[in-house]
PQR file of N, CA, C, O and H, with PARSE charges and radii, in Angstrom:
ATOM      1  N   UNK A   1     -27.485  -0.716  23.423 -0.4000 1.5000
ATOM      2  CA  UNK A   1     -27.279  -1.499  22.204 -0.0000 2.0000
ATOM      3  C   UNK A   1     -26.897  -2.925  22.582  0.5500 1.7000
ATOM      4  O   UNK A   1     -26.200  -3.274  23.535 -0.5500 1.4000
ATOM      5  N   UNK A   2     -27.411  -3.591  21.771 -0.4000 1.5000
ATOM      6  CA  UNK A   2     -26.922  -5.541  21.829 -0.0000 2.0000
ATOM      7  C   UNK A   2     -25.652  -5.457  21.777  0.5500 1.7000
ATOM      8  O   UNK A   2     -25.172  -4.357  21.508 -0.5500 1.4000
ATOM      9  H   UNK A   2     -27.977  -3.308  20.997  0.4000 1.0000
ATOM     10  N   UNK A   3     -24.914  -6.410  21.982 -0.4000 1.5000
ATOM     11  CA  UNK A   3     -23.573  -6.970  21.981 -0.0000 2.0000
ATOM     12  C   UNK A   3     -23.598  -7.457  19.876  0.5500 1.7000
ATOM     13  O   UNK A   3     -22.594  -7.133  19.242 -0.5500 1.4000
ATOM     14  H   UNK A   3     -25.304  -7.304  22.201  0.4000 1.0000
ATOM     15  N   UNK A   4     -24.507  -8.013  19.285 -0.4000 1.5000
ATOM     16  CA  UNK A   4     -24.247  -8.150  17.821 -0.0000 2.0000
ATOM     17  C   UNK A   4     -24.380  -7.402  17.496  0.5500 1.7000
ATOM     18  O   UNK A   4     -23.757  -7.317  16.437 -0.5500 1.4000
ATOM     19  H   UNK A   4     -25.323  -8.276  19.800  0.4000 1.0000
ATOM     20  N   UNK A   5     -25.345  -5.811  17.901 -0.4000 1.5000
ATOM     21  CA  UNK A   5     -25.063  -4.637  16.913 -0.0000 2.0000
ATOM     22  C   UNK A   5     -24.149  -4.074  17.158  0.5500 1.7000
ATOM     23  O   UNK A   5     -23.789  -3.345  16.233 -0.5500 1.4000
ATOM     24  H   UNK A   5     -25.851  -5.880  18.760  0.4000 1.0000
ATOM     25  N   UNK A   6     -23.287  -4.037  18.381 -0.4000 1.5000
ATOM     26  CA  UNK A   6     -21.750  -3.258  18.064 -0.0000 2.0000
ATOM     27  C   UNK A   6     -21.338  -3.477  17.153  0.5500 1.7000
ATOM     28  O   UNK A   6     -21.266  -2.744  16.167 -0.5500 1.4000
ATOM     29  H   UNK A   6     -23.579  -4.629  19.131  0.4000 1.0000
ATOM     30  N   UNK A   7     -20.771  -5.143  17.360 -0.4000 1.5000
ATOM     31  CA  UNK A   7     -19.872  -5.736  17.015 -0.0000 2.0000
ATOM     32  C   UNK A   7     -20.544  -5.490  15.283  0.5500 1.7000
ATOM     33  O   UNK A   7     -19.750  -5.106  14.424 -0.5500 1.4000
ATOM     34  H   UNK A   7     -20.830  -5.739  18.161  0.4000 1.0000
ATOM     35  N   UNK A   8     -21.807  -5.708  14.959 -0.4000 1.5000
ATOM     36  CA  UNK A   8     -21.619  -5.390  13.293 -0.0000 2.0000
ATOM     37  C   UNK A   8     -21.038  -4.032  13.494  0.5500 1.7000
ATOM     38  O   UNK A   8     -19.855  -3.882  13.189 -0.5500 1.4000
ATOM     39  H   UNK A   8     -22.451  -6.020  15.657  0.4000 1.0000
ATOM     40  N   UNK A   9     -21.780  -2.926  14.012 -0.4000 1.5000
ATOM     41  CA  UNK A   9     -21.072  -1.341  13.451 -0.0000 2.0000
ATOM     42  C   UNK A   9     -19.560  -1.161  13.577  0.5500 1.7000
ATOM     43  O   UNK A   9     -18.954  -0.309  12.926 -0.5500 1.4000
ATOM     44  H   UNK A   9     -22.741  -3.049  14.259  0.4000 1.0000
ATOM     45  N   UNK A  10     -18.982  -1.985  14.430 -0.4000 1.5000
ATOM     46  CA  UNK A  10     -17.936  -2.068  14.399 -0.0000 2.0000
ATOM     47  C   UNK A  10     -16.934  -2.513  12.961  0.5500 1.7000
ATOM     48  O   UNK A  10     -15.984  -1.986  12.384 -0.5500 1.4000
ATOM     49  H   UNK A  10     -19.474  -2.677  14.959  0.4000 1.0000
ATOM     50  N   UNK A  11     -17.716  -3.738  12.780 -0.4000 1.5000
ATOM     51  CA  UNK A  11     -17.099  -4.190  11.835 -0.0000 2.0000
ATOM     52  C   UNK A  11     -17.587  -3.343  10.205  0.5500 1.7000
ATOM     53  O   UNK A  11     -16.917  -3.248   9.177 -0.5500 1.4000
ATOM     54  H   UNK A  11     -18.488  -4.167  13.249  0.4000 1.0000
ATOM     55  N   UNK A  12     -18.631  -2.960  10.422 -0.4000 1.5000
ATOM     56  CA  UNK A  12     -19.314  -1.551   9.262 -0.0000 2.0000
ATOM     57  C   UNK A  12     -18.178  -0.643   9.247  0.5500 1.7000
ATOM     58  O   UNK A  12     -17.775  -0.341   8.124 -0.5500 1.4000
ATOM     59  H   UNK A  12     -19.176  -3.037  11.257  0.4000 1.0000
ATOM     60  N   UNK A  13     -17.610  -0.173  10.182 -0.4000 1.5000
ATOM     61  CA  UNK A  13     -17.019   1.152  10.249 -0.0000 2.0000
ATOM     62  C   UNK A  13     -15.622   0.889  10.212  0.5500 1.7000
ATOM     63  O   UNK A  13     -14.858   1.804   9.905 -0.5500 1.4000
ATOM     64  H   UNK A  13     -17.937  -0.418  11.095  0.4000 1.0000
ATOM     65  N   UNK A  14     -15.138  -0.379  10.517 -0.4000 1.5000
ATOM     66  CA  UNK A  14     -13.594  -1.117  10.311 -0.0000 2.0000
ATOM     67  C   UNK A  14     -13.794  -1.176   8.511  0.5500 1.7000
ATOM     68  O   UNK A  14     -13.014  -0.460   7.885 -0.5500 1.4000
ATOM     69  H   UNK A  14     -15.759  -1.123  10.766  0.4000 1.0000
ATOM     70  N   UNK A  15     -14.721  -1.932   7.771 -0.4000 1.5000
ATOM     71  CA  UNK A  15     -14.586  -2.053   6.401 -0.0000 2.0000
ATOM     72  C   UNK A  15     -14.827  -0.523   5.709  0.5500 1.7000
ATOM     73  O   UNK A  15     -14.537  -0.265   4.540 -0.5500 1.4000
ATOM     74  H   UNK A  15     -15.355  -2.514   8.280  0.4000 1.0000
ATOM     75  N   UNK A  16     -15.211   0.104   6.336 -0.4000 1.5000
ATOM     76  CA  UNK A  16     -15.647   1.322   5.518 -0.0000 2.0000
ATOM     77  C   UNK A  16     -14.603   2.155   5.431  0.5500 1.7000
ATOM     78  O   UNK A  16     -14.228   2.682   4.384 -0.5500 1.4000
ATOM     79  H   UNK A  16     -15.446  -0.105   7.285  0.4000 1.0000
ATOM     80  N   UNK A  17     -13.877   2.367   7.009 -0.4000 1.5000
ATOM     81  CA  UNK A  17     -12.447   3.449   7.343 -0.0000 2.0000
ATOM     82  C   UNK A  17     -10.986   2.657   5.808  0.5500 1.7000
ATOM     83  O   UNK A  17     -10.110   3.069   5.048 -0.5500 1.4000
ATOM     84  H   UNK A  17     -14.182   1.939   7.860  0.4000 1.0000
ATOM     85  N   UNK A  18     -11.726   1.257   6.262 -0.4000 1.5000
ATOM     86  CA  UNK A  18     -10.578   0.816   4.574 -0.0000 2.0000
ATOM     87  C   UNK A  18     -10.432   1.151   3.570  0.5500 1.7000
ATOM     88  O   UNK A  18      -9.432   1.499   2.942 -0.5500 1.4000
ATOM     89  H   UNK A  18     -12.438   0.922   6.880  0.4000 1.0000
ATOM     90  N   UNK A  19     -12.160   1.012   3.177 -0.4000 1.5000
ATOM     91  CA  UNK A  19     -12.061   1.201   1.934 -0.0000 2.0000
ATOM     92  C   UNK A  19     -12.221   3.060   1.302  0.5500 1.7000
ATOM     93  O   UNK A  19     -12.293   3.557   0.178 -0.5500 1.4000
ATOM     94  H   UNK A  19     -12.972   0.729   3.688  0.4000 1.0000
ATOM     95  N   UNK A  20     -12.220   3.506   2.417 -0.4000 1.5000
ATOM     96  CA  UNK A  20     -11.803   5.185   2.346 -0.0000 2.0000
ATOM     97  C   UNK A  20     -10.031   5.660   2.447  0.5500 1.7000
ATOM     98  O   UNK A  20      -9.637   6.713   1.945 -0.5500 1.4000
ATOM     99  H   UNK A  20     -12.161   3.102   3.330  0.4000 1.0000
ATOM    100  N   UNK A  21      -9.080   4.669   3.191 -0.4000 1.5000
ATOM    101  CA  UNK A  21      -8.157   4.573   2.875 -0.0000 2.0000
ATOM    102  C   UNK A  21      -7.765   4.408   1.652  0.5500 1.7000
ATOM    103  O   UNK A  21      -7.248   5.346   1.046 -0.5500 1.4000
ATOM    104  H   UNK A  21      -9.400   3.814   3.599  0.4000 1.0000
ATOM    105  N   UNK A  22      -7.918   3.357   1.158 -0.4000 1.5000
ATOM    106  CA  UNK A  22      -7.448   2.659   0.080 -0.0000 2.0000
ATOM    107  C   UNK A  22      -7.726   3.635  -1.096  0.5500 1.7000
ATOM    108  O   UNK A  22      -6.763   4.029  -1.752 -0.5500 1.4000
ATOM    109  H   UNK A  22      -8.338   2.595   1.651  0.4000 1.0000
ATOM    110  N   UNK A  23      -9.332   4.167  -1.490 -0.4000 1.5000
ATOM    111  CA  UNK A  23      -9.874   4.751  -2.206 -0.0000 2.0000
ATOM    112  C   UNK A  23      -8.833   6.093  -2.336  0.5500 1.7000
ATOM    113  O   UNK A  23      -8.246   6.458  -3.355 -0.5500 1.4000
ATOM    114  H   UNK A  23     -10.115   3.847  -0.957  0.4000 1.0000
ATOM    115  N   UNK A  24      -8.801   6.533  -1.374 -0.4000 1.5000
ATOM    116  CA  UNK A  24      -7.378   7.888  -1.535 -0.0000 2.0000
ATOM    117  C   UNK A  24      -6.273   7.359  -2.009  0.5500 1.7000
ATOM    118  O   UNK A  24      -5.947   7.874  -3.079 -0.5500 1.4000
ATOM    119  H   UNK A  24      -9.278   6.236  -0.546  0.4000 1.0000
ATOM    120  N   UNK A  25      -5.433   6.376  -1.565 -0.4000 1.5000
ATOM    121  CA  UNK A  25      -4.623   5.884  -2.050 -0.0000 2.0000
ATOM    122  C   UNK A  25      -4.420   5.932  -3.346  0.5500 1.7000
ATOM    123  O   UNK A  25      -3.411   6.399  -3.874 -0.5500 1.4000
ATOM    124  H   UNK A  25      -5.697   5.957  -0.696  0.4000 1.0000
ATOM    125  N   UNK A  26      -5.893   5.185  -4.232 -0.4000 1.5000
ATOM    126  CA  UNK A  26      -6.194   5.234  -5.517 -0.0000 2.0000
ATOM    127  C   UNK A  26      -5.860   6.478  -6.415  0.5500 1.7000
ATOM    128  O   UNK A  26      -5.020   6.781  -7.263 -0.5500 1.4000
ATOM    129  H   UNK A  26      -6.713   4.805  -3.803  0.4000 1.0000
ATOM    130  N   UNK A  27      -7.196   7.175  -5.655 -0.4000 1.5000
ATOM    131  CA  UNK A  27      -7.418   8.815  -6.535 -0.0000 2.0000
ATOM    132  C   UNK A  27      -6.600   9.345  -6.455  0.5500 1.7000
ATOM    133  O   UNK A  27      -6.225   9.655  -7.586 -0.5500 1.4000
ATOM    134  H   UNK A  27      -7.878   6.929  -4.967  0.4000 1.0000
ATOM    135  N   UNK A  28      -5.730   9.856  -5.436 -0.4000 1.5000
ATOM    136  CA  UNK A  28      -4.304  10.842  -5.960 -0.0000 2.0000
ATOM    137  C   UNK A  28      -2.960   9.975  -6.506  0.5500 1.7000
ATOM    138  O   UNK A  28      -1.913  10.512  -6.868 -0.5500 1.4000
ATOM    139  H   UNK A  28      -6.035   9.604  -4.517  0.4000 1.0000
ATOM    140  N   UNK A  29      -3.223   8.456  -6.488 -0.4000 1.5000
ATOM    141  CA  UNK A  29      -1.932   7.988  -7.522 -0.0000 2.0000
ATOM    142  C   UNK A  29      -0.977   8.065  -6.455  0.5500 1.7000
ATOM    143  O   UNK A  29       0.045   8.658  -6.799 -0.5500 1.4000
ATOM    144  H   UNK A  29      -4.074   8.020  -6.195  0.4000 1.0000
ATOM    145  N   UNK A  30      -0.983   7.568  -5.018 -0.4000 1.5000
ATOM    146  CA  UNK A  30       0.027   7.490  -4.149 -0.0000 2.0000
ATOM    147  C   UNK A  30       1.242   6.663  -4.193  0.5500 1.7000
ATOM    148  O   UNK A  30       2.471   6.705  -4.154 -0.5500 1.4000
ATOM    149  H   UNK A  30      -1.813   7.087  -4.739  0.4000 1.0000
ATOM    150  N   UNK A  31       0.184   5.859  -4.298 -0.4000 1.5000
ATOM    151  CA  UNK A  31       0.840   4.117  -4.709 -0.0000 2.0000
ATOM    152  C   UNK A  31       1.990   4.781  -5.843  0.5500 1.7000
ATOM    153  O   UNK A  31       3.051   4.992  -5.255 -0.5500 1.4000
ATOM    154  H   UNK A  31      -0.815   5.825  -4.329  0.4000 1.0000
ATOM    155  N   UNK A  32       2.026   5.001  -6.693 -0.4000 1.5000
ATOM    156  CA  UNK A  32       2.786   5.382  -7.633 -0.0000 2.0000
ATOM    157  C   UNK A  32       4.365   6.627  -7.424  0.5500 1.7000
ATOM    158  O   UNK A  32       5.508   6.553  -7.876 -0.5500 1.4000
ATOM    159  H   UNK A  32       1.164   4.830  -7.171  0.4000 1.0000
ATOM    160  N   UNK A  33       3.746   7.560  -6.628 -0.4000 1.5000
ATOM    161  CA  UNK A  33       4.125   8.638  -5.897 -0.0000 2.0000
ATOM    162  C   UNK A  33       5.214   8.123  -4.908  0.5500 1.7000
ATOM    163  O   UNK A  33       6.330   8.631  -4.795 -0.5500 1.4000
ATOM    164  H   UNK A  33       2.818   7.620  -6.261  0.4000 1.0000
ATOM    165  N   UNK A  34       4.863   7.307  -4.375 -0.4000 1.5000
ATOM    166  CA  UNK A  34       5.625   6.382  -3.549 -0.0000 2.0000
ATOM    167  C   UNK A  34       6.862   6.104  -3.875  0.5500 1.7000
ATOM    168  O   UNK A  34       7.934   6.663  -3.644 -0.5500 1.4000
ATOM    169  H   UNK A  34       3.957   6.894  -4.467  0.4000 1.0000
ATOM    170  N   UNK A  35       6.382   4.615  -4.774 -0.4000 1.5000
ATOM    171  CA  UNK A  35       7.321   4.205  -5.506 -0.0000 2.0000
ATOM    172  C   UNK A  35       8.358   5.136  -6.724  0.5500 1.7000
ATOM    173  O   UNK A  35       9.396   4.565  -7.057 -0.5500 1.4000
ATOM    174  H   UNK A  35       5.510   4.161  -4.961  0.4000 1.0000
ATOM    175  N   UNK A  36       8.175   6.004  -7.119 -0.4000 1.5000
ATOM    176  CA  UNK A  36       8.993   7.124  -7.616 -0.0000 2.0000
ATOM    177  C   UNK A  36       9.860   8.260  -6.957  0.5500 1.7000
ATOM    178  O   UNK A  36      10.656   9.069  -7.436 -0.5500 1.4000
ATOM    179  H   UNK A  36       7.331   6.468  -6.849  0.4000 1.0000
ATOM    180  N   UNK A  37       9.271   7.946  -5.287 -0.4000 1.5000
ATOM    181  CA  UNK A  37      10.601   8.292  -4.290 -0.0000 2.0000
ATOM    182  C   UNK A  37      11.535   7.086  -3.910  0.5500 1.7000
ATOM    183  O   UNK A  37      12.531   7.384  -3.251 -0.5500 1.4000
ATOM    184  H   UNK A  37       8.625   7.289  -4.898  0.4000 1.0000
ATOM    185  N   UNK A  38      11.324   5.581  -4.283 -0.4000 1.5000
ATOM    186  CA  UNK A  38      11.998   4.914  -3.408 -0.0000 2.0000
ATOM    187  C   UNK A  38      12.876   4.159  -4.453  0.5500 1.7000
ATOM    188  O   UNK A  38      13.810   3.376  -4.274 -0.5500 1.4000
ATOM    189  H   UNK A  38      10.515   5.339  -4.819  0.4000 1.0000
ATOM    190  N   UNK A  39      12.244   4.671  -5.709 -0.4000 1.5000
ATOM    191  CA  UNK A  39      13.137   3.627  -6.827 -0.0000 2.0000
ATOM    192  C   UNK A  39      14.625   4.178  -6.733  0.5500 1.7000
ATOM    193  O   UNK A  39      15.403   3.321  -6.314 -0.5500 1.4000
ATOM    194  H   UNK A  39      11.485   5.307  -5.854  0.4000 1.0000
ATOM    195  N   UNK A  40      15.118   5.223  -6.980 -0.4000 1.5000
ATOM    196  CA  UNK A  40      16.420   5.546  -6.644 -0.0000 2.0000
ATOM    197  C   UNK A  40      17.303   4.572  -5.665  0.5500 1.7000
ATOM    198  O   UNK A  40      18.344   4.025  -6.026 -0.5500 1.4000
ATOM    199  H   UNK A  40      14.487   5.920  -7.320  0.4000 1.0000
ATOM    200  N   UNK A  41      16.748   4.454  -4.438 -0.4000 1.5000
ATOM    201  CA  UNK A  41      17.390   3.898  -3.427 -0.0000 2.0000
ATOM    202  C   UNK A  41      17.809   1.934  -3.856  0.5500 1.7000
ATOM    203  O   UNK A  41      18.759   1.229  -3.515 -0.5500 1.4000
ATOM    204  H   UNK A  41      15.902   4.899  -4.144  0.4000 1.0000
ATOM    205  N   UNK A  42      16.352   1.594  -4.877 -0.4000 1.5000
ATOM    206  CA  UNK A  42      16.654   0.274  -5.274 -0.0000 2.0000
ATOM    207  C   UNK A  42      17.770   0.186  -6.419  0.5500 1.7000
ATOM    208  O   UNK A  42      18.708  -0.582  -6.634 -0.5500 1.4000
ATOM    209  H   UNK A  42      15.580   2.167  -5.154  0.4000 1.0000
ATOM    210  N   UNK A  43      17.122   1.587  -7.212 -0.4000 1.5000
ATOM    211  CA  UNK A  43      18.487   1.210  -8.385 -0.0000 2.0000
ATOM    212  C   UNK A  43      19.639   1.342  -8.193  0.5500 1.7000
ATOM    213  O   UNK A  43      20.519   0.943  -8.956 -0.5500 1.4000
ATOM    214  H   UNK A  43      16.360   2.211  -7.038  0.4000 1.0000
ATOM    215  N   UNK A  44      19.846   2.043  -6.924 -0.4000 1.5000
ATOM    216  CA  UNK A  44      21.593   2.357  -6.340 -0.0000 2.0000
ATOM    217  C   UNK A  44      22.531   0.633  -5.844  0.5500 1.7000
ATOM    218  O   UNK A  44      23.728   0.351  -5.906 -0.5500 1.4000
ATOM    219  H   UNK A  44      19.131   2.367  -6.304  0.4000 1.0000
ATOM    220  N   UNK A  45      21.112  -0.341  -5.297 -0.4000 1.5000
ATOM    221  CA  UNK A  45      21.133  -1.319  -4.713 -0.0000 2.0000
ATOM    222  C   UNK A  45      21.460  -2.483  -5.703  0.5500 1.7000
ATOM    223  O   UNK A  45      22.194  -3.451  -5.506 -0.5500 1.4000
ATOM    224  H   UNK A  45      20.140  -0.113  -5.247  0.4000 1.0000
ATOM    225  N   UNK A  46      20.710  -2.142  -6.858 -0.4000 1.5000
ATOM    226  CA  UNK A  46      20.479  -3.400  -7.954 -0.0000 2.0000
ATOM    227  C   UNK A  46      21.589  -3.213  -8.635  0.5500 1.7000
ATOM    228  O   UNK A  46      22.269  -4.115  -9.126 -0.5500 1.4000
ATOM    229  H   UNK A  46      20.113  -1.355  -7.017  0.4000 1.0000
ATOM    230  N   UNK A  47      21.815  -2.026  -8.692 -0.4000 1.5000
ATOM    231  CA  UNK A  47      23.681  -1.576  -9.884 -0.0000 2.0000
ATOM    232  C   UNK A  47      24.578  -2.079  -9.398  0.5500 1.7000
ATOM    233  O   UNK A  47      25.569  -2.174 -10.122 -0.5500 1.4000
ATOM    234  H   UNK A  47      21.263  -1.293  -8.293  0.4000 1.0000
ATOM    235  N   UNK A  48      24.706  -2.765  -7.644 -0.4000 1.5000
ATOM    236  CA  UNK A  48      25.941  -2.916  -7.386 -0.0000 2.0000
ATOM    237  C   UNK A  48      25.951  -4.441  -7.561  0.5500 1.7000
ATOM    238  O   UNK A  48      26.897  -5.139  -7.194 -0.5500 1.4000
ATOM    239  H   UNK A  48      23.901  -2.688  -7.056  0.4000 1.0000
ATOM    240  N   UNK A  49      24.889  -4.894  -8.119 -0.4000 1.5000
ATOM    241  CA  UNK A  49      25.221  -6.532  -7.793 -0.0000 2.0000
ATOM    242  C   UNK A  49      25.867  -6.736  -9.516  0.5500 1.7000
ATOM    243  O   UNK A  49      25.736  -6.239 -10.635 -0.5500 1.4000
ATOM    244  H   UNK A  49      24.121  -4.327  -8.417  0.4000 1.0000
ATOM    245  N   UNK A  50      26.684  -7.907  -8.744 -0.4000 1.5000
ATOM    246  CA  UNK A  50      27.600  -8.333  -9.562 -0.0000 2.0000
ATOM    247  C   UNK A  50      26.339  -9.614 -10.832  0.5500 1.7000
ATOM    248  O   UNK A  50      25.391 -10.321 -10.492 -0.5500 1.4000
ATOM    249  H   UNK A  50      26.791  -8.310  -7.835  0.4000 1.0000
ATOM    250  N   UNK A  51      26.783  -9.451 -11.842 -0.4000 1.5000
ATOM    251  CA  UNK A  51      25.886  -9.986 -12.758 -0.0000 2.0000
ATOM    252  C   UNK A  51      26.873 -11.042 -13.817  0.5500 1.7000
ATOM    253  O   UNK A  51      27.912 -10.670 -14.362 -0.5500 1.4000
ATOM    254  H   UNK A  51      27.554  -8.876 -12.118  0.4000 1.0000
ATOM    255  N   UNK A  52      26.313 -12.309 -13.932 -0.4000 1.5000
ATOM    256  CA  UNK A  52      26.960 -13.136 -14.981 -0.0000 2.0000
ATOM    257  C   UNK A  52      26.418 -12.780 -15.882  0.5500 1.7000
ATOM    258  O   UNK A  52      25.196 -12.780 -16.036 -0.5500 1.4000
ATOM    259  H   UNK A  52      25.469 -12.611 -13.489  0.4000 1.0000
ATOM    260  N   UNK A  53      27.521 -12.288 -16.899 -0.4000 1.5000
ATOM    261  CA  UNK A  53      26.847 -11.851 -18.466 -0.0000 2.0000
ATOM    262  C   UNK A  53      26.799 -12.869 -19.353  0.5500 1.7000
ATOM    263  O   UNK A  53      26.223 -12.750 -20.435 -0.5500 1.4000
ATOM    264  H   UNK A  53      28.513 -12.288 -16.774  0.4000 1.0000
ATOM    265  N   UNK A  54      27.261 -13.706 -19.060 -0.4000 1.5000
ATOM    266  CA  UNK A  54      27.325 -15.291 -19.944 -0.0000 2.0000
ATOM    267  C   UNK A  54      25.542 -15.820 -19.656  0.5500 1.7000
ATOM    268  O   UNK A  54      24.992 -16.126 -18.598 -0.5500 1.4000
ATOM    269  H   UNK A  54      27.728 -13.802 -18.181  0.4000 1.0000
ATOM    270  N   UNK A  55      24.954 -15.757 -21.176 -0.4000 1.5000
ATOM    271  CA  UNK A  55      23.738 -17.373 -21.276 -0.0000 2.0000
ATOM    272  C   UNK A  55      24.297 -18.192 -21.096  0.5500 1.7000
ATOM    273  O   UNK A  55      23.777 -19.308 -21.103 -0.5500 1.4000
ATOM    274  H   UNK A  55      25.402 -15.508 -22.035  0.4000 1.0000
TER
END
C-alpha cells in the first residue's frame, strides 16, 4: 500500500471508531446516566457555598 492510502484508512477508521463512540453514547442516554450519578456530589458542593441573599 502507498504511504496516502494508509494514512487516508487511517484517518477513515480514526473518524469512524468516533463516530461509533459517540453514536452509543447517544442511543443508550449515557451522557445523561452520567450526569445523574455525579449530580449528588455537585449539589453536596454547591449547598455549602455561602450565598448573598441581598439584590
Amino acid at each position: 500500500m502507498t504511504k496516502p492510502l494508509k494514512i487516508l484508512l487511517m484517518l477513515l477508521l480514526t473518524v469512524f471508531s468516533l463516530f461509533a463512540v459517540t453514536f452509543t453514547i447517544y442511543f443508550f442516554n449515557l451522557d445523561m446516566k452520567l450526569t445523574s450519578k455525579i449530580e449528588p456530589i455537585f449539589l453536596k458542593h454547591y449547598d455549602k457555598i455561602k450565598r448573598d441573599l441581598y439584590l
